[in-house]
C-alpha positions in Angstrom: 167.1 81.9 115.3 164.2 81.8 112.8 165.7 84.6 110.4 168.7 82.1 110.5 167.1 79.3 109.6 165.0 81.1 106.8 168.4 82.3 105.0 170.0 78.9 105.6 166.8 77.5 103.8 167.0 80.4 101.1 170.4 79.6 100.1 170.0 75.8 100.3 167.3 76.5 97.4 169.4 78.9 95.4 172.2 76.0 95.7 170.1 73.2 94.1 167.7 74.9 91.7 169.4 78.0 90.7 168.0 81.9 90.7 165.4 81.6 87.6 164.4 78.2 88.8 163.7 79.3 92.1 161.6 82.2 90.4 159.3 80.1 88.5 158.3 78.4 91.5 157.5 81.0 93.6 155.5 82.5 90.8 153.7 79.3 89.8 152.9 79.5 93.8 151.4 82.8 92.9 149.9 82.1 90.2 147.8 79.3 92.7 147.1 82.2 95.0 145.8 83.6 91.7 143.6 81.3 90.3 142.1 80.4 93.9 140.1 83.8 94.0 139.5 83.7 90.1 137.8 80.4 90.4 135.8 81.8 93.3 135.2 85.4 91.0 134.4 83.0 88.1 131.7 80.7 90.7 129.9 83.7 91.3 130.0 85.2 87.9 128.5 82.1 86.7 125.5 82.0 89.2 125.1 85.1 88.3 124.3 84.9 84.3 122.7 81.6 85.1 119.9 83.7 87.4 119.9 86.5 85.2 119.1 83.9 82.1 116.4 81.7 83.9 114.9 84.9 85.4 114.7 86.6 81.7 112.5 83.7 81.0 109.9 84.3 83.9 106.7 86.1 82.2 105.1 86.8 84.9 108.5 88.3 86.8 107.9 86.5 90.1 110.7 85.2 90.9 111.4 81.2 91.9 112.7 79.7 94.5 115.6 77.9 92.0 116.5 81.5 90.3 117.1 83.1 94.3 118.8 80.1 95.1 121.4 81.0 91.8 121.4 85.2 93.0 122.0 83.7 96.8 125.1 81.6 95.7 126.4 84.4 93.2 126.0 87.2 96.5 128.1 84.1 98.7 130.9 83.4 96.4 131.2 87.5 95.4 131.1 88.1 99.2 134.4 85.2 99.3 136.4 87.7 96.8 135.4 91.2 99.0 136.7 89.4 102.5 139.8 87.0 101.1 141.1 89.6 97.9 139.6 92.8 98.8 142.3 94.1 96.8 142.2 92.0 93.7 141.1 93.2 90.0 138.0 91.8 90.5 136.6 93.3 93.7 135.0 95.8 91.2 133.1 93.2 89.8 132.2 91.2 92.5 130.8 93.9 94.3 128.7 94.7 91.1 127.3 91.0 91.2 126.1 91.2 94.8 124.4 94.4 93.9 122.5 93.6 91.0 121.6 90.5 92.9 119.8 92.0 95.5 118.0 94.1 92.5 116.7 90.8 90.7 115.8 89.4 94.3 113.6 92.5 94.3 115.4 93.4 97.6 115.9 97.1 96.8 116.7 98.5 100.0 120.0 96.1 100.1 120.4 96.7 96.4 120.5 100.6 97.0 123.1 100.1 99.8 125.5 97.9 97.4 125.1 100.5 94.3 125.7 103.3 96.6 128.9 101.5 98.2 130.2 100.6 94.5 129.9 104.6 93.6 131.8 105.0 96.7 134.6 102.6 96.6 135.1 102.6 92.8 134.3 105.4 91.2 136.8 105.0 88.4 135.5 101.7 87.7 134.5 100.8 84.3 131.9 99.2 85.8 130.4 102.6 87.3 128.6 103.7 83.9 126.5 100.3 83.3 125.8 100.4 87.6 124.6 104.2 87.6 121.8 103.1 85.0 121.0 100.3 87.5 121.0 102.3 90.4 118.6 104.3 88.9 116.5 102.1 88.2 116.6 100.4 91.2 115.1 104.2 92.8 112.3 103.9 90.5 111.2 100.4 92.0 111.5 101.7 95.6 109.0 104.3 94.2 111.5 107.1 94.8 110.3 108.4 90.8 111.8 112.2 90.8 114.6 110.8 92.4 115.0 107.7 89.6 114.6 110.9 86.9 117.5 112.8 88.1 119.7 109.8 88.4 118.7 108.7 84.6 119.1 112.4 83.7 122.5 112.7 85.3 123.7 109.1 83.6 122.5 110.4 80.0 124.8 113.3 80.1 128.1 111.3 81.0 127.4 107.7 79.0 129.5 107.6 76.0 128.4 104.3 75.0 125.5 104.1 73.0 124.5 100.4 74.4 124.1 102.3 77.8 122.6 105.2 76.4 119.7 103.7 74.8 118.8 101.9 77.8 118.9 105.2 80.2 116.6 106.4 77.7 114.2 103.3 78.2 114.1 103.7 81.7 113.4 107.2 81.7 110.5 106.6 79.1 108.9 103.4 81.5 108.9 106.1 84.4 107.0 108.5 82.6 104.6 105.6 81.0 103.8 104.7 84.5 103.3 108.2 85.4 100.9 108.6 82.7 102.9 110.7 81.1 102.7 109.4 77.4 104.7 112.6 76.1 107.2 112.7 77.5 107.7 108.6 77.6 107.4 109.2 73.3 109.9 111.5 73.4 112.3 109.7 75.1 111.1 106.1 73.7 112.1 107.5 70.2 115.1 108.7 71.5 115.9 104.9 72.2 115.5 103.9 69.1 117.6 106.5 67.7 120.9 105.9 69.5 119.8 102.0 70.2 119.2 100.7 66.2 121.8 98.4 66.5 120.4 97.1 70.0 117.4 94.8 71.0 116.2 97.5 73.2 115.4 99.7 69.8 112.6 97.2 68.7 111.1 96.8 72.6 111.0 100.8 72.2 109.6 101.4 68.9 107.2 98.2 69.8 105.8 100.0 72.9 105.4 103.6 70.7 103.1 101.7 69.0 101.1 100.7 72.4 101.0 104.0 73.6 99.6 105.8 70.6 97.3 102.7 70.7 96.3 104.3 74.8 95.9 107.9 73.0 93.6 105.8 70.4 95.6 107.3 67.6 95.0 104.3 65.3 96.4 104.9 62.5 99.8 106.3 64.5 100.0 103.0 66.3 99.5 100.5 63.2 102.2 102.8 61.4 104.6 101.9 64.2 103.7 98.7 65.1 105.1 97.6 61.5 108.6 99.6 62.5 109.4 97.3 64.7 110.0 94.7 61.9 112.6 96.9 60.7 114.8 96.8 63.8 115.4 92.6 64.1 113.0 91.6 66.8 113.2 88.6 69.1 110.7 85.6 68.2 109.3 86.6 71.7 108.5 90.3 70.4 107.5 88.6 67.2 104.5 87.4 68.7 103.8 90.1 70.9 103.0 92.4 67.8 100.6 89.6 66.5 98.8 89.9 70.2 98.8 93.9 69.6 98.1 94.1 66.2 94.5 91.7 66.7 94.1 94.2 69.8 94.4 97.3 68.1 91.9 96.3 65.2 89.7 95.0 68.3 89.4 98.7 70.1 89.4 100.3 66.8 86.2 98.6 65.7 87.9 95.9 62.9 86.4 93.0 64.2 86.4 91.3 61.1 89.8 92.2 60.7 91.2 91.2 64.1 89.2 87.9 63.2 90.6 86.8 60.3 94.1 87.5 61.7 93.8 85.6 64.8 92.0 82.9 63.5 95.1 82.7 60.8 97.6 82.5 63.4 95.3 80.0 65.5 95.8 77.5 62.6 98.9 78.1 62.6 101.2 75.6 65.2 104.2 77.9 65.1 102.1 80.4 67.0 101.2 78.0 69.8 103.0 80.2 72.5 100.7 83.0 71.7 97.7 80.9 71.8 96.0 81.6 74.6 96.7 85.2 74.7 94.8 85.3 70.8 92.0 83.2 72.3 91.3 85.6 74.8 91.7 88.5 71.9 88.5 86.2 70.3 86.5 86.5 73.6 87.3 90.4 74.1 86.1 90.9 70.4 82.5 89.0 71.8 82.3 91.2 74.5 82.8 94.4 72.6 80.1 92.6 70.1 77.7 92.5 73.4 77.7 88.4 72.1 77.9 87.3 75.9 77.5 83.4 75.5 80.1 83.4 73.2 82.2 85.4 75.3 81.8 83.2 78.4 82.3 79.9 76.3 85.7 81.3 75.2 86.8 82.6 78.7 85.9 79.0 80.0 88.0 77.0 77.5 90.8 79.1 78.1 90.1 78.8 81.9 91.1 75.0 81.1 93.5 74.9 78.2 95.7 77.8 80.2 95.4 76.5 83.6 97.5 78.4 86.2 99.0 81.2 83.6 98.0 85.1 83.5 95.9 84.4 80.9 93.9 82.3 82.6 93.9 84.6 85.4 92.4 87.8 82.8 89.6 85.1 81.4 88.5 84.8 85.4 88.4 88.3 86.0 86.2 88.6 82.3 84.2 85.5 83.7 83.3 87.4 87.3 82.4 90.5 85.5 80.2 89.0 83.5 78.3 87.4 85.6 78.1 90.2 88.0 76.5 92.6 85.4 74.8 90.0 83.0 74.1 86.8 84.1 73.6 88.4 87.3 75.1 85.1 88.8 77.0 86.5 92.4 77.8 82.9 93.5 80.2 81.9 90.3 81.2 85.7 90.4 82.4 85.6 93.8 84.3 81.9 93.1 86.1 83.6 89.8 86.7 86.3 91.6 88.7 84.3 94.1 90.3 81.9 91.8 92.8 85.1 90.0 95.2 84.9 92.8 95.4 81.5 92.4 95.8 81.2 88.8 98.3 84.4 89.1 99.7 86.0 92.3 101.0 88.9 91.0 97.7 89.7 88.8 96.5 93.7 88.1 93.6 92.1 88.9 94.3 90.8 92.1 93.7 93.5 94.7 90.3 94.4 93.1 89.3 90.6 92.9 89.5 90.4 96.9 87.7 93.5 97.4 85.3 92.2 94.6 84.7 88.9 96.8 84.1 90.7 99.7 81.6 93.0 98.2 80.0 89.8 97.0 79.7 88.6 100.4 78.9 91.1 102.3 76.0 91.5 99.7 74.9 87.7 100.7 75.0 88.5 104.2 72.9 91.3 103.9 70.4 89.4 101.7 70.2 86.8 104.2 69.8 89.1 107.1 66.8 90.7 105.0 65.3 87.8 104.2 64.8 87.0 108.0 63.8 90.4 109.1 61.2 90.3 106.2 59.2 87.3 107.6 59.1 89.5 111.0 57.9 92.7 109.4 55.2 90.4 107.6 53.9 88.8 110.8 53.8 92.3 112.4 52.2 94.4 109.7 49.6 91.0 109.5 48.7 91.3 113.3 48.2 95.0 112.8 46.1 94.7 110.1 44.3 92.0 112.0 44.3 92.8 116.1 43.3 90.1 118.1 42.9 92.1 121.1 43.3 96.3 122.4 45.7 97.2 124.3 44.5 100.3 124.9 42.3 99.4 128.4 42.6 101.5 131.1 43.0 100.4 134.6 40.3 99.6 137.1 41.5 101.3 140.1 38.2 99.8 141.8 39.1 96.2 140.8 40.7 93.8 142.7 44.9 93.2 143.1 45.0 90.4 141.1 42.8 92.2 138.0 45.7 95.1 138.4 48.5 93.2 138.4 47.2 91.3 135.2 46.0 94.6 133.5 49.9 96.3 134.4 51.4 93.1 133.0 49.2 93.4 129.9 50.4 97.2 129.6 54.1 96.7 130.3 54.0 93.6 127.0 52.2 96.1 125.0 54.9 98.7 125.5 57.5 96.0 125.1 55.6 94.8 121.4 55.6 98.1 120.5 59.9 98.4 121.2 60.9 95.5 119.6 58.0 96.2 116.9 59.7 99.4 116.3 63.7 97.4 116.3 62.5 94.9 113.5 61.2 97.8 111.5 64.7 99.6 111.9 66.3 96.9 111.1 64.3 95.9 108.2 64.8 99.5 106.4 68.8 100.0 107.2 69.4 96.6 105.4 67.1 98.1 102.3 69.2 100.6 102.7 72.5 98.8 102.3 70.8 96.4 99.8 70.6 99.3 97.6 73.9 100.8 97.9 75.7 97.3 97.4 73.5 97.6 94.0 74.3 100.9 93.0 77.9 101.7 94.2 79.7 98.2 94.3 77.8 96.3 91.4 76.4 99.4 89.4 73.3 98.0 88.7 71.0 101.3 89.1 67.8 99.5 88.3 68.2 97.3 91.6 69.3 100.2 93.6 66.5 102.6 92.7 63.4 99.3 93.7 64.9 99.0 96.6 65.1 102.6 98.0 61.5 103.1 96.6 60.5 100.5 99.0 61.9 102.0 101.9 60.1 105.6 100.4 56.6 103.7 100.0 56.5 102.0 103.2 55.3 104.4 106.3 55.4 102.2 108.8 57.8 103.1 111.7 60.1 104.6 108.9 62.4 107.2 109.6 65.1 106.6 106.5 62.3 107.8 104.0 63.6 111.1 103.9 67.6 109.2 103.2 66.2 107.4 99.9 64.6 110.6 98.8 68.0 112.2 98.8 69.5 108.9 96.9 66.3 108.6 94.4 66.5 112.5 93.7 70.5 112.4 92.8 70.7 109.0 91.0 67.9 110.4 88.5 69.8 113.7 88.7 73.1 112.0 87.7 71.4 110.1 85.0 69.8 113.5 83.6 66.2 111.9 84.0 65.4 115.7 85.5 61.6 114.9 85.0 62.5 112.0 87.8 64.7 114.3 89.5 62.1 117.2 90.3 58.9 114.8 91.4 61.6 113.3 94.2 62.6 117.3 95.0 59.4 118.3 95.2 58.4 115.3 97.5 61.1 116.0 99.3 60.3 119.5 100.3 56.9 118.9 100.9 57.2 115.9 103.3 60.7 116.2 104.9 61.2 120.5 104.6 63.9 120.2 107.5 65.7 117.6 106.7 69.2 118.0 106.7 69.9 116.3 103.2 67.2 118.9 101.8 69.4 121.4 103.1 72.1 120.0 101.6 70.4 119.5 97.7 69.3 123.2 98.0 73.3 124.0 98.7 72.6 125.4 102.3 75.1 124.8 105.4 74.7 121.0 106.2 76.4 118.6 108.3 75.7 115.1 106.8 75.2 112.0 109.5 77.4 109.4 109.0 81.2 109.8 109.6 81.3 106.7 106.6 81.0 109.6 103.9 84.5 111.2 104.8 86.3 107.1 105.4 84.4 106.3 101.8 85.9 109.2 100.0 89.5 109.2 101.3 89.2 105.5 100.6 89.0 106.3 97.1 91.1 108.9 96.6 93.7 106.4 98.6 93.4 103.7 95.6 94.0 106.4 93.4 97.3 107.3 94.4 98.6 103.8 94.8 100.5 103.3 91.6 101.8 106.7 91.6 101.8 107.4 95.5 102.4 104.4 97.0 103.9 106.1 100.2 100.7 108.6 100.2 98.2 106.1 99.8 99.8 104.2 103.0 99.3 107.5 105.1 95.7 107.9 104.1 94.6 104.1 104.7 96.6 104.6 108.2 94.2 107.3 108.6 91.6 105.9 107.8 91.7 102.7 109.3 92.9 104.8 112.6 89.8 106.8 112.8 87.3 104.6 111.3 88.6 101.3 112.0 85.2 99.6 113.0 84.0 100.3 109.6 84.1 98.5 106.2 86.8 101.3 104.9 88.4 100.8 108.1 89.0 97.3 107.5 89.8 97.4 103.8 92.5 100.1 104.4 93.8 97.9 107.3 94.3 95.0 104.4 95.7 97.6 101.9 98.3 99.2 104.2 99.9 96.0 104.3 99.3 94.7 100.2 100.9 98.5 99.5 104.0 97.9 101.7 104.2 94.4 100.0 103.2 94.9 96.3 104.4 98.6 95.5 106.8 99.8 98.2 108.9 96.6 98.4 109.1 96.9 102.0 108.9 93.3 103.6 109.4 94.7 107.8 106.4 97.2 107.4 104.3 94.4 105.0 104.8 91.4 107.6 104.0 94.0 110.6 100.7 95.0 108.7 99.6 91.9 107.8 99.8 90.9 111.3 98.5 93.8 112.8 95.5 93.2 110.5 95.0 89.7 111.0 94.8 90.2 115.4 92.5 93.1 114.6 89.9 91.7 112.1 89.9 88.3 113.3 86.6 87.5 111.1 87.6 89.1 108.5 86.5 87.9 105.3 90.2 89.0 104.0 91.9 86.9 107.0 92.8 84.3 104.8 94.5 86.5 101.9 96.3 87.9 105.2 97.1 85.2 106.3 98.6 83.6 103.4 100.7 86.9 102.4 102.4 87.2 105.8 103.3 83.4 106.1 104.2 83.8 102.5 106.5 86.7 103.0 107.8 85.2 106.8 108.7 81.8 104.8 110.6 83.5 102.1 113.0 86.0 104.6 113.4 82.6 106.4 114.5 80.5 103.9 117.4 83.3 103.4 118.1 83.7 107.2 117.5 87.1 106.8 113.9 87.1 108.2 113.1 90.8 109.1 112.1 91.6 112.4 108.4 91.9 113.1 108.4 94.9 114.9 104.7 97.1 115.1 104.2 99.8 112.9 104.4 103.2 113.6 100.8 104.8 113.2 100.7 108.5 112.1 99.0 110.2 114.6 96.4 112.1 112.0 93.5 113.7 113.6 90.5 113.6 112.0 88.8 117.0 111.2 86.9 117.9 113.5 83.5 117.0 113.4 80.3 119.5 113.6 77.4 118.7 115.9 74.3 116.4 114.1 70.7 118.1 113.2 68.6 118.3 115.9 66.3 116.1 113.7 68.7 113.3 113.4 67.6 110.4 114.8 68.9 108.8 117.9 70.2 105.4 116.7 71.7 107.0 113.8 73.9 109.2 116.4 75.2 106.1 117.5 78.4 104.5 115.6 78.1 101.3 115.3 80.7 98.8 116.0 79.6 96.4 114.0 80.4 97.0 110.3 78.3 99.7 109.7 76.0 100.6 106.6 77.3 102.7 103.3 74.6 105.2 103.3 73.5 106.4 99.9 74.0 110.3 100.7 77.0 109.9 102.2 78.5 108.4 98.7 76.5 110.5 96.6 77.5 114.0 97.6 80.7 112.9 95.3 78.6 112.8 92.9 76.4 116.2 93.9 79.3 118.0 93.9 81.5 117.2 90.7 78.2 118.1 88.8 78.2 121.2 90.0 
């Protein structure tokens, strides 16, 4: 019946319009079908270049909520093309879009996925060159480096477009730079400019040969290339950056006259207002290296207020906190300019240190404040010993009456009880020297500081039993500063009052088992932060362990905070970041990091939620790393310093300073 109707219908049409007329409608119907999923191909191409343009234009490469919005709505219409045309000519390209979407989101795990599915579904695509060079560089951001080499490596021996080419070379050469590798990342930055000349990448190349041999303080090399880069048609942007670099390289190579005159040229100059504050804070760095301090901090300041809220700004903080940390010796405005870099910029270098900076800072008031009232106890003891009002040394009358004994047994038990919490305060009193002088040395490297207090805790006899600890940091601090005149008095003191100790036995390189289990968290702490922009997945393993067997410490606690900011800042990986900011926000409730928690994992939750694609906030999976195992204490070691604390326990000077012992040896 229908088959009928449909060739009655056919022939009616062929009756009134003709064959060719009927033709050209049908294909005008087509051509509809067409231009439907072209429009919705063309929607997402344009999102697409409009993300890609504004996102070129963010310095500080943090992306906006306005420039996800454009990737989002580029992914959504691309997404339209793969479901209605899967078959069309421009599923290729669609597919591409959504990719490198997720790659400017910074949502490399998705990203990887898409390349990976592109390879598979299109391999003759000509597309698949300009992707492979994107996939690999998408490797390198998920930290997977050897992996991100051999891609690169594979792509350079099949491009046959020199556009292409020269920026596989790039890529490979920014690995290696971030490796450290300065080499190999000339080698293959000159390579760049070779096959690139006719491309903008060749001047960001030769421009960042010029920054490297400025790292290798090849001066001459670096102010030879630096004025290549004019050869090769740079941007304006590039234009100023090698006005920026060439005031810095006169700076670190000692022409401060020079750098000077040029950055007080292009000052004057209003075409050059972009660049302004970066010169300004040129200026300041140029007082600093001229040890002219006020003039240094008066320039930080003004560009504090002139560059509100950019990176710049941020740097001239950091500069700020560090100057008055080590010169004007002013902890309170250090610890606020400390705090106000993540403000100014999230994504500072400086921004990790800054918080551990602040902390340092506080701890070090707590401490101070904790002394201060242990201090005025120690005085009023050590007065009423000086000065006894009364002996407590009377014996019993047995002969006397009840009421005599029970006084004179009272008297004894208070005197006994004095004498404990006489002994407590004292304790007290000399671990927070103790701690007062390793905040000095190790966090704020002010030796001088660190060296009055331990010789407090070494002159003062009273109920001491740490004298024989500050002898073992006095003797290696003078040691490490080759003051060996200094060095042998404190060794020879040593032996003569403290011949048993167990840091003795460990200066005179016998078998030793040091006390505190804070030694081994401190130095896996550090060799933790060193692996972090090379290691990032490393580094996670050893603040797991660390925060797994010493998490009532201070390195517990920081590695609890650093797990997460690792997950978050290097490895890209938003489940394990939100999971570890939470974990560390119920464990250190009183954290003075809580906040910067906190505000990361609501940050980070807000942003998945806004896409709908929240992860799910699932526990993370700690290593089970055992600990070596740990050798019985000295016999002579003291009873309260068996005990770990559960509190945040002390840094003791030894325990840091056997680093030190053994690299000179």
């Amino acid at each position: 019946m229908r088959k009928g109707y449909f060739l009655h219908k056919s022939d009616f049409w062929v009756k009134k319009f003709g064959f060719m007329r009927l033709s050209i409608v049908l294909l005008s119907l087509g051509l509809l079908s067409d231009c439907a999923y072209f429009n919705t191909y063309y929607n997402a191409d344009k999102y697409f270049n409009e993300g890609v343009e504004e996102f070129s234009k963010l310095k500080d490469g943090k992306i906006t909520i306005s420039v996800r919005k454009k990737f989002d709505s580029a992914i959504e219409k691309s997404n339209k093309v793969l479901i209605k045309y899967p078959d069309s000519k421009w599923s290729d390209d669609a597919q591409f879009i959504i990719a490198l979407s997720a790659f400017y989101k910074g949502d490399y795990l998705s990203a990887k996925k898409k390349f990976e599915e592109f390879l598979s579904k299109y391999p003759s695509s000509n597309r698949s060159p300009e992707l492979q060079v994107w996939y690999g560089r998408n490797l390198w951001k998920m930290g997977e480096v050897e992996l991100a080499l051999h891609q690169m490596k594979k792509t350079a021996r099949t491009v046959d477009d020199d556009a292409l080419l020269a920026e596989t070379f790039f890529t490979m050469a920014e690995i290696f730079r971030e490796k450290n590798n300065f080499d190999s990342a000339l080698v293959y930055l000159k390579k760049t400019t070779e096959v690139g000349a006719d491309y903008d990448v060749a001047a960001q190349a030769q421009f960042n040969i010029a920054e490297l041999y400025l790292q290798k303080n090849d001066i001459p090399e670096a102010i030879a290339n630096l004025k290549r880069v004019s050869r090769l048609s740079p941007t304006p942007e590039l234009k100023d950056e090698m006005q920026i670099l060439l005031s810095k390289i006169y700076r670190e190579s000692g022409r401060f006259d020079e750098a000077v005159e040029l950055i007080s040229a292009k000052l004057n100059d209003a075409q050059n207002e972009k660049i302004w504050g970066d010169l300004e804070f040129q200026m300041a760095l140029i007082y600093l290296a001229q040890k002219d301090y006020e003039s240094a901090q008066s320039r930080l300041l003004q560009i504090t207020e002139k560059y509100a809220k950019k990176p710049v700004s941020a740097e001239a903080y950091y500069h700020l906190a560090n100057l008055n940390m080590t010169h004007f010796y002013n902890y309170e405005k250090a610890q606020a300019q400390f705090d106000l870099i993540g403000r100014e910029d999230a994504k500072s270098v400086y921004l990790l240190e800054s918080k551990m900076r602040s902390s340092d800072i506080k701890h070090y008031f707590n401490v101070k404040k904790a002394l201060v009232s242990i201090t005025e106890k120690v005085n009023q003891i050590q007065k009423s010993l000086l000065n006894p009002t009364d002996s407590t040394a009377t014996s019993i009358n047995q002969d006397a009456s009840q009421q005599e004994i029970k006084k004179a047994i009272e008297k004894e038990v208070a005197a006994k009880q004095k004498m404990v919490d006489t002994t407590a305060v004292f304790s007290d009193y000399y671990k927070n020297l103790y701690e007062l002088a390793e905040i000095y040395y190790f966090n704020f490297e002010q030796t001088d500081s660190a060296i009055i207090q331990y010789e407090k805790i070494v002159h003062s006899p009273l109920f001491n039993k740490m004298i024989d600890k500050a002898l073992y940091a006095l003797y290696f601090i003078y040691d490490k500063g080759n003051d060996t005149t200094s060095a042998k008095f404190y060794l020879k003191t040593f032996k003569e009052q403290f011949p048993k100790s167990p840091y003795l036995a460990f200066i005179e390189n016998r078998e030793i088992v040091l006390l505190d289990d804070e030694r081994e968290a401190g130095q896996l702490y550090q060799s933790a932060e060193n692996l972090i922009d090379q290691k990032p997945d490393s580094a996670v393993l050893i603040f797991k362990r660390i925060n797994a067997n010493n998490s009532a410490t201070i390195y517990g606690e920081k590695s609890a905070f650093a797990v997460a900011w690792v997950y978050h800042k290097k490895l890209f990986n938003a489940d394990s970041a939100i999971a570890a900011y939470q974990r560390f926000i119920d464990c250190y409730p009183k954290s003075v990091l809580l906040k910067n928690a906190r505000s990361e994992h609501d940050d980070l939750a807000a942003l998945f939620a806004s896409q709908q694609t929240t992860p799910t906030e699932q526990s993370m999976k700690e290593e089970k790393l055992s600990p070596p195992p740990s050798p019985p204490l000295n016999e002579d070691t003291e009873s309260d310093e068996r005990e770990k604390r559960k509190d945040k326990p002390q840094k003791p000077a030894p325990n840091n300073l056997k680093d030190e012992a053994e690299n000179a040896r």
